[in-house]
C-alpha positions in Angstrom: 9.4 19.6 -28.9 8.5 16.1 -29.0 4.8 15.7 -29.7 5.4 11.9 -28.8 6.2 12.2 -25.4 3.0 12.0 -23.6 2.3 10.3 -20.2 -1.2 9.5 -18.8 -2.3 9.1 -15.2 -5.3 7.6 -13.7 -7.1 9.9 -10.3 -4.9 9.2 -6.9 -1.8 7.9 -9.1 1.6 9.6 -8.3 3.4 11.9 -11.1 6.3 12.1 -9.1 7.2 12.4 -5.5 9.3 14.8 -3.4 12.3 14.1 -3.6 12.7 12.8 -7.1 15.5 14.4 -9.5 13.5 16.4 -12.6 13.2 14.0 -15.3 10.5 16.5 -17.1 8.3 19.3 -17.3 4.7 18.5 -18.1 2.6 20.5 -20.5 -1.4 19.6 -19.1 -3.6 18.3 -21.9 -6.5 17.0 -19.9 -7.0 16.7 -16.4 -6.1 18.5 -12.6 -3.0 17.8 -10.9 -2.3 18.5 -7.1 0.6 19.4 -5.2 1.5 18.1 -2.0 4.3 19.3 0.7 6.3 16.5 1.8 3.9 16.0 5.0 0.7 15.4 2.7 -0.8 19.0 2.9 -2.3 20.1 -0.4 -0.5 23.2 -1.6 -2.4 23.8 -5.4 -4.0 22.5 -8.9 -2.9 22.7 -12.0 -5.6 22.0 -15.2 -5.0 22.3 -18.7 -2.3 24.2 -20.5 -0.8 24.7 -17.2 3.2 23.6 -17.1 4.5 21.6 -13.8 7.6 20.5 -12.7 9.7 22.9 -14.8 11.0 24.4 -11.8 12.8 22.2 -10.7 14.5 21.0 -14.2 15.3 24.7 -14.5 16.6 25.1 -10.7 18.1 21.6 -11.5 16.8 20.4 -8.1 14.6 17.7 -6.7 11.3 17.9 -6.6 9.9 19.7 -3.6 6.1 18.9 -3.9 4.5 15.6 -4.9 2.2 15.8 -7.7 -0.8 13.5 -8.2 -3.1 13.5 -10.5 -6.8 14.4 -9.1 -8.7 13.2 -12.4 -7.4 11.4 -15.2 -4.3 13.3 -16.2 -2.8 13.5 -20.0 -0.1 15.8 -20.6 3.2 16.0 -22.9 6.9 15.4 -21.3 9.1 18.3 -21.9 12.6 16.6 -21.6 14.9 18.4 -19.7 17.7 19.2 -22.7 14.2 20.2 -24.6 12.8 22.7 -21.3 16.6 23.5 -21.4 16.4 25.2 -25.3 13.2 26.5 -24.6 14.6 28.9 -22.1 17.6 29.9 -23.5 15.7 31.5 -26.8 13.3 32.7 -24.0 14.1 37.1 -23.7 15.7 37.7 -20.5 13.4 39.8 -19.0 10.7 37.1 -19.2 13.6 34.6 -17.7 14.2 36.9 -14.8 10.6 37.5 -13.9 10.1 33.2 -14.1 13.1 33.0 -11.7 11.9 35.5 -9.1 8.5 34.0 -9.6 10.0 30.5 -8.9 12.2 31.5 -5.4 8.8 33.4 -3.7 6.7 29.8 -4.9 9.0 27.6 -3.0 9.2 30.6 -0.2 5.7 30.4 -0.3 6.0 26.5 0.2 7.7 26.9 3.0 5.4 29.8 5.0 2.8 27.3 4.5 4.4 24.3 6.0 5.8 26.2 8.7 2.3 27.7 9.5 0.6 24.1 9.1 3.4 23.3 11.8 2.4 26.0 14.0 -1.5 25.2 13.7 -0.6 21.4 15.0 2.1 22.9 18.0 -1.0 25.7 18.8 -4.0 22.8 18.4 -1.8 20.0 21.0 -1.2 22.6 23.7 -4.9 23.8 23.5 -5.8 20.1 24.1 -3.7 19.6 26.6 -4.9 22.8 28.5 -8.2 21.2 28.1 -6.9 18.7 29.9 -4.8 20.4 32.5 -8.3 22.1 32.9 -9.9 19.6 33.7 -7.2 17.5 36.0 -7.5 21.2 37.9 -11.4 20.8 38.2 -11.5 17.6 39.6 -8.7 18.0 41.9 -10.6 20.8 43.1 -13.8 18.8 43.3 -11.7 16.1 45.8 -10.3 18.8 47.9 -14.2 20.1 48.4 -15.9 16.9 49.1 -12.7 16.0 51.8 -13.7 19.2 53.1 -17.5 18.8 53.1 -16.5 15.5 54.6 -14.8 16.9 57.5 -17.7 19.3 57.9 -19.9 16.6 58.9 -17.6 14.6 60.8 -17.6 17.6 63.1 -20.9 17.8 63.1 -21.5 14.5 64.6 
């Protein structure tokens, strides 16, 4: 590998988006990266010795999470061709295991977007019963007072 590959990243600054074709795999040095879905919802961290973005080099697809470093970040490039050796001299077993491992992550992905989706849909239709509710109330508030007002016009 090449040790002089390295890439630094201050707090808030974008790694890569989703989207982006895989360019590299990133070894953490120092630091925390987040992942985001493609609407902004945090999905997970990674810290030290932890490897991003090597699924999608290995799937050879874009991105599908934007990371961002939450501290300052410091971590060595794995270029593709290099990620690319790795595996092959990698047993087949543990290759197998990674690839299942990667499919129920981006599965998992989605579940959480979806359900993020679901929580907005479920939130706007309680508000707007709250609303309904209310429209309800005070239309049955008019109808009473046009009624207590015919009361005492008959009285009279």
């Amino acid at each position: 590998m090449n040790n002089k590959l390295k890439g630094a990243w201050n707090p808030k600054e974008t790694i890569y988006s989703f989207g982006d074709p895989p360019a590299y795999a990133y070894l953490i040095i120092s630091g925390t990266v987040e992942f985001f879905s493609a609407k902004g919802y945090k999905l997970g961290e990674a810290g030290p010795s932890e490897v991003f973005g090597e699924i999608s080099c290995y799937l050879n697809r874009n991105h599908s999470v934007k990371a961002t470093a939450k501290t300052h970040v410091v971590a060595k490039l794995i270029e593709k061709n290099e990620l690319s050796k790795i595996i092959k001299k990698t047993h087949p077993v543990v290759i197998g295991m990674l690839r299942g491992t990667y499919h129920r992550l981006a599965e998992t992905n989605t579940k959480t977007e979806d359900a993020i989706k679901d929580v907005e849909k479920y939130s706007m239709m309680y508000q707007k019963s709250l609303e309904d509710a209310e429209e309800i109330k005070n239309r049955i508030d008019n109808i009473k007072n046009k009624l207590d007002n015919n009361k005492e016009e008959k009285k009279e």
